[in-house]
C-alpha positions in Angstrom: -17.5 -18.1 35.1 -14.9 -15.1 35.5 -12.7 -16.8 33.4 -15.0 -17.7 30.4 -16.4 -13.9 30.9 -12.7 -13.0 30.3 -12.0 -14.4 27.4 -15.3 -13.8 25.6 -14.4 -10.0 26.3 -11.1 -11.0 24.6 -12.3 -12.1 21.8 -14.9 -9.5 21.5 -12.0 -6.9 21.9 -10.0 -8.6 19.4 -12.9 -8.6 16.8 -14.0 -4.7 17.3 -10.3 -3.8 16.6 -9.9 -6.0 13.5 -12.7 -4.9 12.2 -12.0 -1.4 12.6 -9.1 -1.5 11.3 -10.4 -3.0 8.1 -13.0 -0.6 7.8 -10.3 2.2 8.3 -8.2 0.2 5.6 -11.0 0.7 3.4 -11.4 4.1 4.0 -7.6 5.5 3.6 -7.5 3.6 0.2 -10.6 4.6 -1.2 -9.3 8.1 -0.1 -6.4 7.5 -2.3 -7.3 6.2 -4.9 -10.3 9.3 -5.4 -7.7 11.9 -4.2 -5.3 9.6 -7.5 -8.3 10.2 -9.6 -8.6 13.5 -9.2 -5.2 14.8 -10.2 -5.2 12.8 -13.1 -8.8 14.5 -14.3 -6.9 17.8 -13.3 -3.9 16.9 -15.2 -6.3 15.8 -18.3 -7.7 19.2 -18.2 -5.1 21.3 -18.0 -4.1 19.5 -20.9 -7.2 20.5 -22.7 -7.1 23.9 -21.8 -3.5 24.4 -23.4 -4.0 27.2 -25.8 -1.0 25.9 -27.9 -0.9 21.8 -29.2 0.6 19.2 -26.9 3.4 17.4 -27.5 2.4 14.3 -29.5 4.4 12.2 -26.6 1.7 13.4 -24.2 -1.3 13.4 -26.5 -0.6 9.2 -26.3 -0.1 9.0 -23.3 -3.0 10.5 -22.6 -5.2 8.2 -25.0 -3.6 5.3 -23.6 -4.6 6.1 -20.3 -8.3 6.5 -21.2 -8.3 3.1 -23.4 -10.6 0.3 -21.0 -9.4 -1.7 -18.7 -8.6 -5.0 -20.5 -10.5 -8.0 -19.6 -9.8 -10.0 -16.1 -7.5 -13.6 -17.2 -10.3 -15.0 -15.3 -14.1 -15.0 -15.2 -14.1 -13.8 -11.6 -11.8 -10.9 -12.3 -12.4 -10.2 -8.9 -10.6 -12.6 -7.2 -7.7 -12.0 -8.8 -4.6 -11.2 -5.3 -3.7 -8.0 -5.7 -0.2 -9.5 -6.5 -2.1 -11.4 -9.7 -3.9 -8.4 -10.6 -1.2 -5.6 -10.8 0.9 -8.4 -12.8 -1.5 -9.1 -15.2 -2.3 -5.1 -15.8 1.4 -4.5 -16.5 1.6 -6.9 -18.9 -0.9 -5.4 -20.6 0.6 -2.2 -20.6 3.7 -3.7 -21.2 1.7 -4.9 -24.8 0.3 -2.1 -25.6 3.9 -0.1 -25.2 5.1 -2.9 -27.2 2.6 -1.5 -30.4 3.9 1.5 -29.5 6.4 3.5 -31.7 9.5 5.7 -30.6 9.4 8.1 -28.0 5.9 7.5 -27.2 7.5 4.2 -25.8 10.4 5.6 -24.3 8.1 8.2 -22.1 5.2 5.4 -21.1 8.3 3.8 -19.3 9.7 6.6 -17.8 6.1 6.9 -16.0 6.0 3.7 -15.2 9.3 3.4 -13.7 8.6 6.5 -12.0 5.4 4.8 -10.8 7.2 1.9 -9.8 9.5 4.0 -7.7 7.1 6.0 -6.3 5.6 2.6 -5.4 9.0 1.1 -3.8 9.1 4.2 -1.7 5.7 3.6 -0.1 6.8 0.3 0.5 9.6 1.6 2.7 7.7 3.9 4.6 5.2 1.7 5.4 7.5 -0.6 6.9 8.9 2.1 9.0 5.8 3.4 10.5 4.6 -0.5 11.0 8.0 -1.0 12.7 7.6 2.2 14.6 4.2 0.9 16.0 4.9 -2.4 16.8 7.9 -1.1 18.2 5.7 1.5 20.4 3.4 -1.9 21.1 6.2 -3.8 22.7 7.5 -1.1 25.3 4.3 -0.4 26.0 3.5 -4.2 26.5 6.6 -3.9 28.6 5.0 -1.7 31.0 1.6 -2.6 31.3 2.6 -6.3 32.6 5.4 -4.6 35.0 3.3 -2.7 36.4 0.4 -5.2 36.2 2.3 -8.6 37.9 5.8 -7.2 38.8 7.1 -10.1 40.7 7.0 -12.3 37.6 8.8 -11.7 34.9 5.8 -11.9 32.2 6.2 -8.5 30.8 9.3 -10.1 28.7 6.6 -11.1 26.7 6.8 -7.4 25.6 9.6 -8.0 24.2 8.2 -10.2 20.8 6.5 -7.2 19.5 9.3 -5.0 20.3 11.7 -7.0 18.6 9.8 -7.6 15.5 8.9 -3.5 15.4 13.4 -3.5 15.4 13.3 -6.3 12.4 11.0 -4.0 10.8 13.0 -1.1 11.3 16.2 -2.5 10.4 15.3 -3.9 7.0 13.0 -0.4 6.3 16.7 1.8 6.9 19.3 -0.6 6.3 18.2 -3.9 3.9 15.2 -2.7 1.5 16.4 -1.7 -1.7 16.8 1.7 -2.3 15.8 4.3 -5.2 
């Protein structure tokens, strides 16, 4: 009984934390993406309220932004990975800067490589706080089962998260590409 007790509180424990952790997922990116949203309307008004003309090369940019979304590749847009998805909205954008003439071209990429730096960057730092908490995870896997069974050596078993927080870590500061 104790040990069937045990392990449905297991499971129940792992569920309540998965689940919170999607729903605070959900939460930081929708955070995001309105706090995104928001500097891009302040950036489209500031434009509007310029007394003199702006520069033509901002004026497309600006239009090209506002254009629809193109359709989805498939009818169930939605189930696109994000992987599919932000592939198949560059190559539209890669199309459309294609039509494009001059140095309305020329400053579309520059944003875009700047976006795709900006992107690269949060890549990194991701990994380092993910190696930084699993890191945190493993020592403090480490004592928990010392202190929990200390004449067996199970708190080794600490080790696996601590180790993969250091694989993290290693590729975040020495192996990912840099800017």
């Amino acid at each position: 009984m104790d040990e069937n007790l045990a392990m449905a509180l297991g499971w129940g424990v792992a569920a309540i934390a998965f689940f919170s952790y999607l729903g605070v997922r959900a939460w930081v990116n929708a955070q995001r993406r309105e706090r995104e949203a928001y500097y891009r309307s302040e950036a489209i008004k500031k434009i509007a309220e310029m007394r003199e003309a702006p520069p033509e090369q901002v004026l497309s940019a600006l239009h090209e932004a506002l254009k629809p979304a193109p359709e989805s590749p498939s009818p169930m847009g939605a189930f696109m990975t994000p992987a599919q998805a932000r592939e198949f909205y560059k190559g539209e954008t890669l199309k459309r800067i294609a039509e494009m003439k001059g140095s309305d071209a020329e400053g579309v990429l520059a944003v875009m490589r700047e976006d795709e730096r900006r992107s690269a960057r949060r890549t990194r730092e991701g990994l380092k706080l993910g190696g930084l908490i699993c890191a945190a995870v493993g020592v403090g896997v480490v004592v928990f089962l010392q202190a929990l069974v200390p004449d067996v050596p199970v708190y080794l078993a600490g080790l696996i998260p601590l180790l993969v927080g250091a694989a993290l870590l290693a590729y975040a500061f020495v192996f990912a590409p840099s800017e």
